[in-house]
C-alpha positions, -999 to +999 in steps of 0.1 A: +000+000+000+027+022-007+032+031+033+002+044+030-023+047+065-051+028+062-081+046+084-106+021+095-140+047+095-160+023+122-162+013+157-171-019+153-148-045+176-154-069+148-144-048+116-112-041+138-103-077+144-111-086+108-083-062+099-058-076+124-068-106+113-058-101+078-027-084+087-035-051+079-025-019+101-050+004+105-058+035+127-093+036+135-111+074+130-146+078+135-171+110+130-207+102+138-228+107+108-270+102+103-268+068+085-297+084+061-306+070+027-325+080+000-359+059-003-361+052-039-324+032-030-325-006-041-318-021-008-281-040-022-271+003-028-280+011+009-254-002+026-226+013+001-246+047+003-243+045+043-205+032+043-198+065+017-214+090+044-187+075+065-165+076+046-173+116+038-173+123+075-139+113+082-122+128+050-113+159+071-093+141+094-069+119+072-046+130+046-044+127+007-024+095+011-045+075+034-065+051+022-100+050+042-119+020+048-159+023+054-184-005+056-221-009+069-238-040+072-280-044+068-298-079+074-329-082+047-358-105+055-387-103+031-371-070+014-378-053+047-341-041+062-341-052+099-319-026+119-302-030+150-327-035+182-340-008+203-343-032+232-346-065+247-380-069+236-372-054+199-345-078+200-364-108+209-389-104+182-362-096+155-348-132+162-382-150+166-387-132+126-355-148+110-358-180+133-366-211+107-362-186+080-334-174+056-326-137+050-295-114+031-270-098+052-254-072+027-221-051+036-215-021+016-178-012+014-159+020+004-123+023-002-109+056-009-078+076-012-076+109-025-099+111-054-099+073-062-131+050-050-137+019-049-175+009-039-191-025-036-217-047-019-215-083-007-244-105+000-247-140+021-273-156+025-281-172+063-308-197+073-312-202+111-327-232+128-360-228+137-354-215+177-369-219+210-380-190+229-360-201+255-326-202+229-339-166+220-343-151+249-310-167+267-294-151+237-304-120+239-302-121+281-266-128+282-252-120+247-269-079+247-270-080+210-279-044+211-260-031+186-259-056+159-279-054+127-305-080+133-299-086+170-275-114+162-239-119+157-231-151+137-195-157+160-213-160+189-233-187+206-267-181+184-247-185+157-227-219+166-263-234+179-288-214+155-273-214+120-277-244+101-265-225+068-246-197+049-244-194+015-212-168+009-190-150+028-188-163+066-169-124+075-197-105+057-221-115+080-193-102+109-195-072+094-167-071+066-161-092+037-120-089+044-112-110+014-121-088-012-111-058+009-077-073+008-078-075-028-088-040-032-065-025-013-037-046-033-051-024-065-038+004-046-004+000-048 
């Protein structure tokens, strides 16, 4: 990457350890922004439109040589984009929705430095298991999948005992489809 610094644009504990993961080094910078969209967007462009505005709001802080990474991640049951819980209860019916039912988790990912872009969406398909209230609720009682698109993180115990199938990437449902972000960032150099 041409010593370039990579900016991670994102909080998220799990885009971070996707990146050490891969070996990357990153600094993390992060500007809140409204997560707004259009409503005429196709629902594959949301996420890439969300990951941009992060992308914009952290432009300021980072120089012409960094290369900024910004991803958002939706889950899509029925063509209905289920967001991030506002509580237990919330939380509890998001999972008893998807349980014995398959739905799109879709990242949106921007790379930019300077004046050059790269934009794109990933899509995996999950089915979960159809789950027990008492599964559901132990979940959400000791896992606090507050702030997770659709109250669920697939590394975690829901995952290992709920999901009987995925169909794509495994790390796009985490939050970041790190193989291809890899490879874009080697078109860089």
């Amino acid at each position: 990457m041409n010593n370039a610094t990579v900016i991670l644009a994102s909080q998220s504990p799990r885009r971070k350890q996707l990146l050490e993961q891969a070996g990357i080094p990153f600094e993390v910078k992060v500007v809140e922004t409204a997560e707004t969209f259009p409503p005429e967007l196709a629902i594959p462009e949301i996420p890439v439109h969300i990951a941009r505005q992060k992308a914009d709001a952290v432009k300021e802080l980072c120089s012409q040589t960094d290369i900024i990474i910004a991803a958002d991640t939706v889950v899509v049951l029925d063509d209905t984009i289920i967001g991030k819980p506002k509580d237990r209860e919330d939380a509890i019916g998001i999972l008893s929705r998807l349980s014995g039912r398959e739905h799109r988790v879709i990242t949106g990912v921007i790379i930019r430095r300077g004046t050059k872009e790269v934009a794109f969406s990933k899509i995996t398909a999950v089915h979960f298991k159809p789950l027990t209230t008492a599964q559901i609720t132990f979940y959400v009682d000791h896992y606090k999948p507050f702030d997770k698109a659709g109250a669920y993180a697939i590394q975690e115990w829901i995952g290992a005992v709920g999901i009987d199938s995925i169909n794509g990437c495994f790390y796009n449902v985490m939050g970041l489809p790190v193989s291809r972000v890899v490879e874009e960032l080697a078109a860089f150099n």
